[in-house]
C-alpha positions in Angstrom: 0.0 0.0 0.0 1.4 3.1 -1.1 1.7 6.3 1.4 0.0 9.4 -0.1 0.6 12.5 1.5 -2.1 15.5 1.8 -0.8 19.0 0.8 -2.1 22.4 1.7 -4.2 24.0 0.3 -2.8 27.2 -1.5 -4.0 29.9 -0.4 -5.7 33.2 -2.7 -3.6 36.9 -2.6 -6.4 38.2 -0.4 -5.7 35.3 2.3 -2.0 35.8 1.7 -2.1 39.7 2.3 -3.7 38.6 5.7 -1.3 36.1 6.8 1.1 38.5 6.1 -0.6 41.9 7.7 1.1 43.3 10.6 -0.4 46.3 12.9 1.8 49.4 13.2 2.1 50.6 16.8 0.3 53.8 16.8 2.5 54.7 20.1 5.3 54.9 17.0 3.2 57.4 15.1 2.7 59.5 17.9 6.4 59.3 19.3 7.2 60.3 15.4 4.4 63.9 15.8 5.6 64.2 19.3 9.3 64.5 17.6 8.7 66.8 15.6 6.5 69.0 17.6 9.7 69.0 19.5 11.2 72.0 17.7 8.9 74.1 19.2 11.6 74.4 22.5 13.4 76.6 20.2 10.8 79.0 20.4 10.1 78.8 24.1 12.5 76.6 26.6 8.9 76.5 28.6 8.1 73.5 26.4 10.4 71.3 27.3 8.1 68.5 28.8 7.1 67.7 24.8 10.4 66.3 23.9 10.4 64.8 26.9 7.0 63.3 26.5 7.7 62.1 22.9 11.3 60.3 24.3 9.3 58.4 27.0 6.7 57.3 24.3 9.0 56.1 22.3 10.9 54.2 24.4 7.3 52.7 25.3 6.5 51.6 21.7 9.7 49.7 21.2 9.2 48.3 24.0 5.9 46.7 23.0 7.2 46.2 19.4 9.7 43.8 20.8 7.2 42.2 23.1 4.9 41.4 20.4 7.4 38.6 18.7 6.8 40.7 15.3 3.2 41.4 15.2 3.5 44.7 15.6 5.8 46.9 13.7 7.0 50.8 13.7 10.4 50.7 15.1 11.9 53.2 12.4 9.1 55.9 13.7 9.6 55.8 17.3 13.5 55.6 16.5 13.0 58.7 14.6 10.8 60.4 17.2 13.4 59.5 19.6 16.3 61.1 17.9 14.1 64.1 17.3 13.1 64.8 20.8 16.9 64.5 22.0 17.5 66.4 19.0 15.8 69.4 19.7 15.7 69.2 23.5 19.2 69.2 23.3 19.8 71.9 20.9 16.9 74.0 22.7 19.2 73.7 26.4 22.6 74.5 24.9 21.6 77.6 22.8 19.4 78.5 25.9 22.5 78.6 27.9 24.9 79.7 25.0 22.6 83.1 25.0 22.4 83.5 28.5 26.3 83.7 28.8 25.9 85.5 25.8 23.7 88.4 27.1 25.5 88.5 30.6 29.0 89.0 29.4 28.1 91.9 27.2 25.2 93.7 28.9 27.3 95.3 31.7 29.9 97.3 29.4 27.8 97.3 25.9 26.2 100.3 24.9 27.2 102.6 27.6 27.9 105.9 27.3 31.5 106.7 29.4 30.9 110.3 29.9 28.4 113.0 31.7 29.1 115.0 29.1 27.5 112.5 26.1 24.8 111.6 28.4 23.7 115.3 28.8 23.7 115.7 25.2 22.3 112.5 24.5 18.9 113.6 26.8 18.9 117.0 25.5 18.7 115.5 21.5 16.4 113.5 22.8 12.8 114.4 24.7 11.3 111.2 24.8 14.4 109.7 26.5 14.3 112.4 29.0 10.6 111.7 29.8 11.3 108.3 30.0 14.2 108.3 32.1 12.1 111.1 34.3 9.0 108.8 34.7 11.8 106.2 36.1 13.4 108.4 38.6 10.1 109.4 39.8 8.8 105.6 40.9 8.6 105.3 44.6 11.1 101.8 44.0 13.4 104.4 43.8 13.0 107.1 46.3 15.1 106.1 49.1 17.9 105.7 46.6 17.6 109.3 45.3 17.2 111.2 48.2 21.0 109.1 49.6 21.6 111.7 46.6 25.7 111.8 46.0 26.1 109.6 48.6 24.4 106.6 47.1 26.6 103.8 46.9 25.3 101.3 44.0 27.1 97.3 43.8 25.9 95.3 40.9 25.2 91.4 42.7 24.2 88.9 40.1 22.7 88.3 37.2 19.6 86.2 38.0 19.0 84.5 34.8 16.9 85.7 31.4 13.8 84.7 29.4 13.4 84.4 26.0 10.0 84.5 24.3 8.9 85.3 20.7 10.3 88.7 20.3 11.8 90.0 23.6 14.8 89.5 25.7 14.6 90.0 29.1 17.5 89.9 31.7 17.0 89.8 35.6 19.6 91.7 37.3 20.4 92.7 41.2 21.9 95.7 42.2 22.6 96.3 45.9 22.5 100.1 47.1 23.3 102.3 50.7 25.0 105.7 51.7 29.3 105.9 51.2 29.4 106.0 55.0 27.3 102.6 56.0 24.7 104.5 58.5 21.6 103.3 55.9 21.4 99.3 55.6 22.1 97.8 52.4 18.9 97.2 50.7 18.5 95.3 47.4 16.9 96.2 43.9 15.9 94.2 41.1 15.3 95.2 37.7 14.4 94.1 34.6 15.8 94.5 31.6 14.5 94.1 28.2 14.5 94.9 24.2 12.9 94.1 21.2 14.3 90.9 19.3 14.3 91.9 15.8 16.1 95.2 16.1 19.9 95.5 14.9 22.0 97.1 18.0 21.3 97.0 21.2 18.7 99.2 22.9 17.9 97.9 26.4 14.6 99.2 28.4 14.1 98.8 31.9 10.6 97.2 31.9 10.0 96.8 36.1 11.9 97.5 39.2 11.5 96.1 42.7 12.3 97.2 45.6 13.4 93.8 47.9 13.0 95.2 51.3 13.3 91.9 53.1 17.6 92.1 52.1 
């Protein structure tokens, strides 16, 4: 008796596409947008948590890729989500940082003018200016330190960081003032500093002033 042996059956291109179909993790896909949304840091260091978001996510979809002994796919998506997030998280720290040292090492000397002489000018060329820096003088922040008059003694402290949005700069500065003989206690200022981000030179503005009367 001869052995016959049962083959099987061959199977159509619509069964074949579904033996072969494999689901895409959609954790991938959003990694991948989450990635790219990613650049937005370099707009406004504030949204840092999205790269971070999008790295965790990633790292969550390869994880259930490998888990799913090849039923699921999308590995190059969340790779490339990955790489983005790092990408721009770490590009949106460093020139965070970068400008910061940046704007400190040039504020204090940039721009100044070196003389009484070229400041008196520079007010009487310009009314606005004057008005300005009137309006400033006259804030009651300031009134203790104007009437120590000549004998105001002003100590620049520290440079307590910046902020960055679309269009502005702003720079937080402390600034320590008494009398030249010691009888008034030390009290502390801070100001803030700001100017326009698409303009060509520098032109700072003070844009507030407090008066830190717990120093």
């Amino acid at each position: 008796m001869s052995a016959t042996s049962t083959l099987p059956p061959s199977l159509n291109s619509h069964e074949q596409g579904l033996v072969q179909y494999r689901s895409i993790s959609k954790l991938s896909l959003l990694a991948l947008g989450l990635g790219l949304a990613s650049a937005l840091v370099l707009v406004n260091p504030l949204l840092a948590p999205i790269p971070l978001f999008a790295a965790v996510i990633a790292l969550l979809s390869l994880r259930g890729i490998r888990a799913s002994g090849g039923q699921v796919v999308g590995r190059v998506p969340a790779i490339a989500g990955l790489c983005l997030a790092m990408l721009f998280l770490g590009w949106g720290i460093s020139a965070r940082f970068s400008r910061a040292w940046t704007l400190e090492s040039r504020l204090p000397a940039h721009g100044r003018m070196g003389s009484a002489a070229l400041r008196k000018e520079f007010y009487e060329k310009n009314p606005q200016a004057l008005a300005d820096m009137t309006a400033l003088f006259a804030r009651p922040e300031l009134r203790d330190f104007i009437a120590l008059g000549k004998d105001a003694k002003v100590r620049f402290d520290s440079f307590d960081g910046n902020e960055r949005t679309t269009h502005v700069d702003r720079l937080f500065l402390r600034y320590t003032f008494s009398d030249a003989q010691g009888s008034v206690a030390p009290r502390a200022l801070k100001i803030t500093v700001k100017r326009q981000q698409d303009e060509d030179h520098v032109d700072w503005q003070i844009e507030s002033i407090a008066d830190d009367r717990g120093f």
